[in-house]
MARKE-552897 format. One record per residue (C-alpha): residue number from 0; chain; x, z, y. Coordinates in steps of 0.05 Angstrom, whole numbers, plus 5000, padded with zeros to 4 digits. Example, Ala and Ser with C-alpha at 12.3 -4.5 7.8 and 13.67 -1.06 7.14 Angstrom:
! residues 2
n, chain, east, up, north
0, A, 5246, 5156, 4910
1, A, 5273, 5143, 4979
END
This chain:
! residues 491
n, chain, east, up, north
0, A, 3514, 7905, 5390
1, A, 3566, 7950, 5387
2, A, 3628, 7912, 5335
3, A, 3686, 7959, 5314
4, A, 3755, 7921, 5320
5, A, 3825, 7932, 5300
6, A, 3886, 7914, 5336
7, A, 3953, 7951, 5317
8, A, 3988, 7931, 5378
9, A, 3986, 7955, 5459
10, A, 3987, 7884, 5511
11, A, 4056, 7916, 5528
12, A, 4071, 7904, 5459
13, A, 4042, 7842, 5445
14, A, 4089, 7810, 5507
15, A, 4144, 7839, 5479
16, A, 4138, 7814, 5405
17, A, 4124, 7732, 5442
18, A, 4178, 7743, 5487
19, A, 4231, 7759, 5427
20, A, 4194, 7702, 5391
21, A, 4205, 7646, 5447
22, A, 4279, 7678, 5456
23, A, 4295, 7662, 5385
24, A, 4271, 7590, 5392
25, A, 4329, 7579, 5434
26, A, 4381, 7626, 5396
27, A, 4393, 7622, 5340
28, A, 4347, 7564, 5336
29, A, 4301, 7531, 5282
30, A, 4340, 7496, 5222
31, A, 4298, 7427, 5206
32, A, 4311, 7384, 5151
33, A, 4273, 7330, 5172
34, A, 4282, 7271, 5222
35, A, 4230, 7254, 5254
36, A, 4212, 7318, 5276
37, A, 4276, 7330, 5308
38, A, 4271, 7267, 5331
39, A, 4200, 7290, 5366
40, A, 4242, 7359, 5395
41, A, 4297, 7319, 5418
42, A, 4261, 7266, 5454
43, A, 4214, 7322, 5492
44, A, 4279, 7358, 5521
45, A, 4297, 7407, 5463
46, A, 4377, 7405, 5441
47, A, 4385, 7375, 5367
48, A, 4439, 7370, 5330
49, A, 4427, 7318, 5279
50, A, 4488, 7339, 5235
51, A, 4476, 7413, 5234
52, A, 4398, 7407, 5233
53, A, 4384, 7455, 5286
54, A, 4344, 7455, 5342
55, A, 4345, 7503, 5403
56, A, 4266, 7500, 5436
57, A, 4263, 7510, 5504
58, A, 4207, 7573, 5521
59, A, 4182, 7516, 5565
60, A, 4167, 7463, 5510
61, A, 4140, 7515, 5462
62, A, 4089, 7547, 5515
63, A, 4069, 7473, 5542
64, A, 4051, 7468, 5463
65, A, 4013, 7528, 5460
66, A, 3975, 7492, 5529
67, A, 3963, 7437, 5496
68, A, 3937, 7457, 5424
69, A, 3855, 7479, 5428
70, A, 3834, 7555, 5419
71, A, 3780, 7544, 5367
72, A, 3746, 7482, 5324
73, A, 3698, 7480, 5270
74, A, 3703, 7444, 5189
75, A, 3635, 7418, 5169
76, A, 3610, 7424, 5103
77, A, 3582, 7358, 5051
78, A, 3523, 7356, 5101
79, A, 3557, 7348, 5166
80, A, 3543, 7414, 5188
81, A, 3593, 7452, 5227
82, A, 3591, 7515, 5169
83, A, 3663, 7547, 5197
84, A, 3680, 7568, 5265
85, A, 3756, 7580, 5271
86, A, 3758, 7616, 5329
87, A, 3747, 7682, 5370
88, A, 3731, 7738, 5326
89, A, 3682, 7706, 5290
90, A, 3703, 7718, 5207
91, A, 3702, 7676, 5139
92, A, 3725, 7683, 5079
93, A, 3745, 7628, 5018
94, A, 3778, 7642, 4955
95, A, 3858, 7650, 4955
96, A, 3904, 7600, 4919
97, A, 3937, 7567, 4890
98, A, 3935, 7600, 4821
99, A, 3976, 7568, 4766
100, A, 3943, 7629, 4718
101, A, 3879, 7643, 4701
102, A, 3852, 7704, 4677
103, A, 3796, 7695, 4624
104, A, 3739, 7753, 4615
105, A, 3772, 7810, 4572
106, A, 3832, 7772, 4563
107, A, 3896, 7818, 4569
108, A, 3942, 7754, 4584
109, A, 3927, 7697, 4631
110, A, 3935, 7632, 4613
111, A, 3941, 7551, 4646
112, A, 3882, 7535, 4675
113, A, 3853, 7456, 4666
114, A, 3811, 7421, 4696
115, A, 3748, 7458, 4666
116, A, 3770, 7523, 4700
117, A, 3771, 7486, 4758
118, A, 3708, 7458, 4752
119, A, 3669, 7530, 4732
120, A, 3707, 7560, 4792
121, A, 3679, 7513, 4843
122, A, 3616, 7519, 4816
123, A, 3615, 7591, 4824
124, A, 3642, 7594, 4894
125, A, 3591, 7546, 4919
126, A, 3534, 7587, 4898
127, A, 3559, 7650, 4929
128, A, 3527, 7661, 4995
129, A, 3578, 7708, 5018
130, A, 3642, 7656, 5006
131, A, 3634, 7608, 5068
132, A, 3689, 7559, 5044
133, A, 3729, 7532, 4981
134, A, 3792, 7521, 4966
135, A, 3844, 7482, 4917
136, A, 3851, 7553, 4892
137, A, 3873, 7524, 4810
138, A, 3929, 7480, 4787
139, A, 3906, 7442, 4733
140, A, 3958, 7444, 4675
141, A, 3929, 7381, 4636
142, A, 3940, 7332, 4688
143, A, 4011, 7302, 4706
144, A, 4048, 7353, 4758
145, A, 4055, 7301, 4815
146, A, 3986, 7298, 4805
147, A, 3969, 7369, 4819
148, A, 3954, 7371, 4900
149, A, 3904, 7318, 4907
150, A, 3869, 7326, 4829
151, A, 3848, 7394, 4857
152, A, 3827, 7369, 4923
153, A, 3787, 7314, 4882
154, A, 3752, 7356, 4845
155, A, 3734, 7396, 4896
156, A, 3695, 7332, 4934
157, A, 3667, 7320, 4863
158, A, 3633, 7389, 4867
159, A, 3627, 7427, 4933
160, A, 3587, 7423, 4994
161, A, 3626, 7477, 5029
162, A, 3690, 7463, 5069
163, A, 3755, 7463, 5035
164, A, 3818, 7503, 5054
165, A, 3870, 7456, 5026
166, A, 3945, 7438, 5023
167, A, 4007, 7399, 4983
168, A, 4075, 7408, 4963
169, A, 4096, 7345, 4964
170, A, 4100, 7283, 5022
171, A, 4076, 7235, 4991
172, A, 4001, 7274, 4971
173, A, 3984, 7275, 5037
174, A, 3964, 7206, 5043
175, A, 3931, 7202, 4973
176, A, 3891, 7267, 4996
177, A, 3861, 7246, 5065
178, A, 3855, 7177, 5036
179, A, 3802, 7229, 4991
180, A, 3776, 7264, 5049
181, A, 3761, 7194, 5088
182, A, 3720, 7164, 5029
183, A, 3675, 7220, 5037
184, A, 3678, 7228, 5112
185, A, 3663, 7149, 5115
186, A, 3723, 7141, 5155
187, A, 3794, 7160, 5193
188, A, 3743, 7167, 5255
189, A, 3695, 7207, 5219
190, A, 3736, 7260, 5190
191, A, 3770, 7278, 5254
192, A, 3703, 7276, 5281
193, A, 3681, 7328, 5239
194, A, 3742, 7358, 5194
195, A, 3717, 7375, 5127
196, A, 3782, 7408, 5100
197, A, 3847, 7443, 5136
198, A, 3915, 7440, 5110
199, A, 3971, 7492, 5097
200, A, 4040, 7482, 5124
201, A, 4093, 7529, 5106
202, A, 4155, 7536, 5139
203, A, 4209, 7568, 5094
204, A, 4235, 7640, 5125
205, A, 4273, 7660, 5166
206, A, 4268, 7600, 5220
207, A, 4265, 7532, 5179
208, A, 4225, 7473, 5171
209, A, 4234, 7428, 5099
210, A, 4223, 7360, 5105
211, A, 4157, 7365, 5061
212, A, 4121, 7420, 5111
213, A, 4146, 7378, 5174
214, A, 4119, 7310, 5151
215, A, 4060, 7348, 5130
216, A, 4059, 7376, 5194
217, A, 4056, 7316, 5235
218, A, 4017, 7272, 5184
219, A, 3953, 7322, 5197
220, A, 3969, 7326, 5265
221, A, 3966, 7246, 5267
222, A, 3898, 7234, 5226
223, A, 3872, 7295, 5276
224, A, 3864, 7336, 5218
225, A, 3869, 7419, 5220
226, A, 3934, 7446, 5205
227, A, 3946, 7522, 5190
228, A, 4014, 7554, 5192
229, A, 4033, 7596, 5139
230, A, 4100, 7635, 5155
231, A, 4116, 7679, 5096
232, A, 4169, 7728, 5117
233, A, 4180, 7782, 5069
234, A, 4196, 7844, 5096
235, A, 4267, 7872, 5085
236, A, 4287, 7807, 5052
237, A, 4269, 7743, 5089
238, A, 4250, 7782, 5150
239, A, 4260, 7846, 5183
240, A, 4242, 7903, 5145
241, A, 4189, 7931, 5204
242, A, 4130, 7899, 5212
243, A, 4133, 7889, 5285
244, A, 4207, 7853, 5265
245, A, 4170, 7806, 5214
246, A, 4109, 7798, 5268
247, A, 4164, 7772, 5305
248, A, 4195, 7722, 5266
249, A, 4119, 7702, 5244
250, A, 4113, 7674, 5323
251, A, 4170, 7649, 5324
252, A, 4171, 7602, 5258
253, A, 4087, 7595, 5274
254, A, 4106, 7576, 5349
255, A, 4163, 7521, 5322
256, A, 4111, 7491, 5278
257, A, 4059, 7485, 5341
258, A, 4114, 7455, 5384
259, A, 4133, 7399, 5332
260, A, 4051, 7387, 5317
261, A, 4029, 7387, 5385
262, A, 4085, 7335, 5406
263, A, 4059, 7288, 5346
264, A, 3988, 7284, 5364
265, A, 3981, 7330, 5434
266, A, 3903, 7369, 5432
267, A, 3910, 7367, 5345
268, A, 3876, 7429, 5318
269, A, 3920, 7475, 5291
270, A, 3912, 7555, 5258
271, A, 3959, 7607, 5267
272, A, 3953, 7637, 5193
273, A, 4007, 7660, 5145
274, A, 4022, 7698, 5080
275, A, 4082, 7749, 5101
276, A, 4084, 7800, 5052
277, A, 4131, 7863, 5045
278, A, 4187, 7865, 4997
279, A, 4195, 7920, 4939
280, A, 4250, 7938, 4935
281, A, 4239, 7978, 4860
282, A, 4214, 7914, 4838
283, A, 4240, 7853, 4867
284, A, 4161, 7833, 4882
285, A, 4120, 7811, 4938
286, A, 4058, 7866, 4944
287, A, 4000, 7830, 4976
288, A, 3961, 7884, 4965
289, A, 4010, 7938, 5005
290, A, 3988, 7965, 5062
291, A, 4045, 7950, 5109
292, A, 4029, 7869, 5082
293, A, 3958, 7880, 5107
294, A, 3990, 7923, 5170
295, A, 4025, 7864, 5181
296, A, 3979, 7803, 5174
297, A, 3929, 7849, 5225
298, A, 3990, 7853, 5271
299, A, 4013, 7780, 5271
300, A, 3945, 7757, 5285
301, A, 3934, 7795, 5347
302, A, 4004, 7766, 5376
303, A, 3963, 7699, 5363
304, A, 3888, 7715, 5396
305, A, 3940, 7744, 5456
306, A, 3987, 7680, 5464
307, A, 3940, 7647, 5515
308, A, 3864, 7644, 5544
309, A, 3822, 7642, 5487
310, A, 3886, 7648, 5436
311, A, 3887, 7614, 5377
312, A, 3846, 7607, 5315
313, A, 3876, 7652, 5253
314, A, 3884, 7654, 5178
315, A, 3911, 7699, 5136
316, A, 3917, 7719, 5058
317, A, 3881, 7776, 5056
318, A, 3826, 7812, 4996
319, A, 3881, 7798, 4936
320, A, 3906, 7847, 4889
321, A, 3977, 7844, 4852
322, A, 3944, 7871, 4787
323, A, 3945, 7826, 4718
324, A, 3868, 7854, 4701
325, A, 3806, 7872, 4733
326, A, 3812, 7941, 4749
327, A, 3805, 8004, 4789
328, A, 3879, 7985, 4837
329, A, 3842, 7904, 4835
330, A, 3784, 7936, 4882
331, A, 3823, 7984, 4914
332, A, 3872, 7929, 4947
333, A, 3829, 7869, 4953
334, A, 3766, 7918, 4994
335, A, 3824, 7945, 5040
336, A, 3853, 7878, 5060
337, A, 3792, 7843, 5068
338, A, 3767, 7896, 5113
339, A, 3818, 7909, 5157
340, A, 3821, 7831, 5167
341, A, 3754, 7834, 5182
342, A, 3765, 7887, 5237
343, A, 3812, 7844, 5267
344, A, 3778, 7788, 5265
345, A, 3813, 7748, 5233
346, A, 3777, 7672, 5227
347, A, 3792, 7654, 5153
348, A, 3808, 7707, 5104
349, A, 3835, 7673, 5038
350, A, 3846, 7718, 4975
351, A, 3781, 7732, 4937
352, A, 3791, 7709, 4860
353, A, 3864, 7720, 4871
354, A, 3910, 7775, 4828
355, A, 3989, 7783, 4811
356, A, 4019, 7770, 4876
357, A, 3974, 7695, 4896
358, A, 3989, 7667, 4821
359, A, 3928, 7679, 4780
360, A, 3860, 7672, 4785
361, A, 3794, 7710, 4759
362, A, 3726, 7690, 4762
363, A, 3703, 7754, 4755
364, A, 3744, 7783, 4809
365, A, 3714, 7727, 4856
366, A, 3648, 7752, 4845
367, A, 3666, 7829, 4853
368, A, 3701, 7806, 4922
369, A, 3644, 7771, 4942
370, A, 3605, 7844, 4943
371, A, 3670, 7864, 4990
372, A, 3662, 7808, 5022
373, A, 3590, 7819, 5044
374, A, 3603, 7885, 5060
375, A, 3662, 7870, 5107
376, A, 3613, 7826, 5146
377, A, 3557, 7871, 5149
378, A, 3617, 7921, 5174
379, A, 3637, 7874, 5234
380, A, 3569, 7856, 5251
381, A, 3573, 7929, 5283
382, A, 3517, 7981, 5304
383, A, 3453, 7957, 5338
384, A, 3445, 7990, 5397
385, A, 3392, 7942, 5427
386, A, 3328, 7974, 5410
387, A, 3294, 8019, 5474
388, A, 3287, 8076, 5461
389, A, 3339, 8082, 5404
390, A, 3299, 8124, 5361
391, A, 3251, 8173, 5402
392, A, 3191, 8140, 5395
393, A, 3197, 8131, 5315
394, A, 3213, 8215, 5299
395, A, 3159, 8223, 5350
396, A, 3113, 8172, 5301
397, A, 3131, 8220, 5244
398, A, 3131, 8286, 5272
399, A, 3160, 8341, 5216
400, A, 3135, 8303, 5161
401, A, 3210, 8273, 5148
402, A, 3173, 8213, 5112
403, A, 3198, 8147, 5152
404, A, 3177, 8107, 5091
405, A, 3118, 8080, 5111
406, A, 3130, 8063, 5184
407, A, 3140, 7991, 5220
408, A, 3211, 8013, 5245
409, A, 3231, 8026, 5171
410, A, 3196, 7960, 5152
411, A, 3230, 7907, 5209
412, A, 3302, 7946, 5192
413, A, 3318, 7968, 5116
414, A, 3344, 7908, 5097
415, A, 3384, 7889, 5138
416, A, 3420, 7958, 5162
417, A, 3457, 7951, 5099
418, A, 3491, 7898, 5063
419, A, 3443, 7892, 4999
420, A, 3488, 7873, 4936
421, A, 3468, 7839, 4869
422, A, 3475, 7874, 4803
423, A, 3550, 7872, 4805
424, A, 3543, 7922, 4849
425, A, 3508, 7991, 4814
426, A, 3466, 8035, 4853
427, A, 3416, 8062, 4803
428, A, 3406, 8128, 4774
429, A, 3453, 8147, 4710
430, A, 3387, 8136, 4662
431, A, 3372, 8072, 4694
432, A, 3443, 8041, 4676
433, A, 3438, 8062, 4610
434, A, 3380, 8031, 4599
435, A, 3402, 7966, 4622
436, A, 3470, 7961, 4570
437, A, 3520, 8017, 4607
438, A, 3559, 7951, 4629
439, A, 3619, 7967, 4680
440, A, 3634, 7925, 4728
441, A, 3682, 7871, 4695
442, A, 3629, 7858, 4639
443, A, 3566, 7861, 4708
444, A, 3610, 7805, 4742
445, A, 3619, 7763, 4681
446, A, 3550, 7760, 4665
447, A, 3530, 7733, 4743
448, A, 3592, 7685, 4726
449, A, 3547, 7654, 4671
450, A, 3482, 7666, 4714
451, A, 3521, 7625, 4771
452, A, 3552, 7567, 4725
453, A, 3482, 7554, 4696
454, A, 3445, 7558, 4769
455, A, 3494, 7505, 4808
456, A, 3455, 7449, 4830
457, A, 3493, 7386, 4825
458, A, 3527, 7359, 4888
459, A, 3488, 7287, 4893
460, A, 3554, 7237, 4917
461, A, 3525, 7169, 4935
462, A, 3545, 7120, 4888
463, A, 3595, 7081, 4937
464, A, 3623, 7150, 4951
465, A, 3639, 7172, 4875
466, A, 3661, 7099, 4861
467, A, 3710, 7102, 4925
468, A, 3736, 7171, 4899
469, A, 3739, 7153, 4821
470, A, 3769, 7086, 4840
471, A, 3824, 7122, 4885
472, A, 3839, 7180, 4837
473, A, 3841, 7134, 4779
474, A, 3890, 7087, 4808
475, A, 3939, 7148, 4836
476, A, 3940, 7179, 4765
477, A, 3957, 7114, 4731
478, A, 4016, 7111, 4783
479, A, 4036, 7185, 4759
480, A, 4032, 7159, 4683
481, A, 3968, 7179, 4669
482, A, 3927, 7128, 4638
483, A, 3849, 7167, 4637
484, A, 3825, 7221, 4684
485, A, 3804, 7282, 4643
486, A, 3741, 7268, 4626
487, A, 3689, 7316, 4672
488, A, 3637, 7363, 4654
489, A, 3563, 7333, 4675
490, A, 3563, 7346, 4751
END
């Protein structure tokens, strides 16, 4: 099998860009607004200033990090099932968040989503084949905002089978959201046995650490649950304006992070993701659909496959579009960044659903990225080269007839030499589309939105299991002021 693969960057390169990275650990440092983590740096050898906040990371202590933390794991789905493999090349995809907009079929503004939004989207990621995990990609507006990083997370357990791709603004969610995860795991022991969800952690650009992102940091690293860095410099404003200046800074905030995770819990699984972006300077806004973002999210994940023997497992936000509809420029961005992260093999690609710069969300754009998304896989899967001979005995088989319709080779390898679409997709004659209601694509994609709602097969929780996670979400929202959960479609 023959796979195509992108990678911006020479080896000389890629040296380079780490070497700059661990250089800046030291000077100017890493500003850290929280304790205990530079408590953790100081203790293993780093210099702290506890007044000033900043630490100066020895190379030494950062690479023993990079030793220490494991080159790929897997999240298991409802079942148990190992479903993702973060890892090598090998590529997935979930849907981007987290929206606080959603955009409704034909609508011209977006709106707050609640919790039925929510609900409809998880249902409609979980039946598409192509969309490997979920995330909390929808605030809910009717529920209390402290409320807003586990509800999401809850409602996710209520619904999905798939893995979740997770994370919280907040310190105190943590605890309230793995205290989730374990009452469906069965356990502390049997979630880090077999993660079902990773969680963000965002450092704030250029070089710090907030208190919330640290103690989130080292809570997941302690319950041995997967973390994923997301740096976010923006090119020209919180970061160099090249992208092999911002790759830079990526490693070096993303390497920080690793450091002060790795010296909570040593052997902790842990992504090198992000969502850097480059900065317009006409408009003041973050492009994620630009091509020097996608350039640069391509770039910063080869620095992290090249950091060691067998590198580390990578994320990025990737397949989004910074439009306000579904339209022409929506396909146009979210196809080229989901298939140049796909080239680079990227391990979790988050972004389908997602529009106006990672703030709203579209059901119908979900299911018009899923047809990307399929074809980005089939795209990586590469050219077969395998068969013997490659194709002399088949053109002898059919001679100068040019017919290959009927033969066995056509047969064992039509469908799956191609990616085959659903109907959102059209690849009929003019007549043929006529026939069948001249629908573009927006008004194809909402209709498989309603064929997908009505098909989702209700996820059967065992009855301790939904009483452990209604008793636990119950009791947090009355704590936020909330005396009744929003009451749930049937599930």
């Amino acid at each position: 099998m023959i796979r195509p693969k992108l990678e911006p960057l020479s080896k000389e390169t890629v040296d380079r860009a780490l070497d700059e990275a661990y250089d800046l650990l030291m000077d100017p440092g890493v500003l850290i607004h929280y304790d205990e983590a530079l408590q953790l740096l100081g203790d293993a050898g780093a210099e702290v200033d506890m007044e000033s906040r900043l630490a100066r990371i020895p190379r030494t202590l950062a690479e023993k990090a990079v030793e220490t933390a494991p080159s790929s794991f897997h999240l298991y789905d409802y079942d148990g099932k190992p479903v993702v493999h973060y890892g090598g090349d090998d590529v997935h995809f979930d849907p981007g968040s987290a929206a606080i907009e959603i955009a409704d079929y034909g609508a011209d503004q977006s709106r707050v989503p609640v919790t039925v939004d929510c609900e409809n989207y998880v249902r409609v990621a979980e039946m598409l084949p192509q969309i490997d995990a979920v995330a909390t990609s929808i605030v809910c507006g009717d529920v209390p905002q402290v409320m807003g990083d586990w509800y999401r997370l809850y409602l996710l357990l209520r619904y999905a089978r798939k893995p979740i791709v997770t994370g919280t603004f907040s310190i105190e969610s943590f605890a309230i959201m793995h205290e989730l995860l374990v009452a469906v795991a069965g356990g502390e022991e049997a979630l880090a046995a077999k993660p079902r969800a990773v969680f963000d952690a965002c450092p704030s650009p250029p070089l710090m650490w907030s208190d919330v992102t640290c103690a989130n940091l080292i809570d997941a690293a302690r319950a041995r649950v997967p973390a994923e860095l997301i740096p976010m410099p923006l090119m020209g404003a919180t970061g160099p304006a090249t992208i092999i200046g911002s790759a830079v800074q990526h490693a070096a905030e993303a390497l920080s992070g690793i450091t002060i995770h790795q010296l909570a819990n040593p052997g902790s699984p842990i992504v090198w993701g992000g969502s850097p972006s480059y900065f317009d300077m006409r408009t003041g806004a973050p492009p994620m659909g630009a091509m020097a973002t996608m350039m640069l999210d391509c770039t910063y994940a080869q620095i992290g496959k090249s950091i060691k023997p067998g590198g580390f497992p990578t994320h990025a936000y990737l397949g989004m579009s910074d439009t306000k509809i579904v339209d022409a420029q929506t396909g146009l961005e979210s196809a080229s960044g989901a298939i140049l992260g796909a080239l680079a093999g990227i391990n979790m690609i988050s972004g389908p659903g997602m529009m106006n710069f990672e703030s709203c969300f579209s059901l119908e754009k979900l299911v018009i990225d899923s047809e990307i998304v399929g074809m980005a896989k089939r795209l990586v899967r590469g050219v077969d080269d395998s068969e013997e001979p490659l194709a002399l005995d088949v053109m002898r088989e059919v001679g100068h007839t040019g017919n290959f319709l009927g033969t066995k080779h056509t047969v064992r390898h039509y469908r799956t030499e191609d990616y085959m679409p659903s109907e959102v997709i059209d690849r009929d004659y003019r007549e043929t589309w006529f026939n069948k209601g001249a629908l573009d694509i927006n008004a194809r994609a909402h209709r498989r939105v309603e064929e997908l709602i009505a098909a989702y097969e209700p996820l059967s929780l065992e009855t301790d299991v939904l009483r452990d996670l209604e008793g636990i979400a119950s009791r947090h929202a009355k704590d936020a002021g909330l005396d009744h959960l929003p009451e749930l479609s049937s599930s």
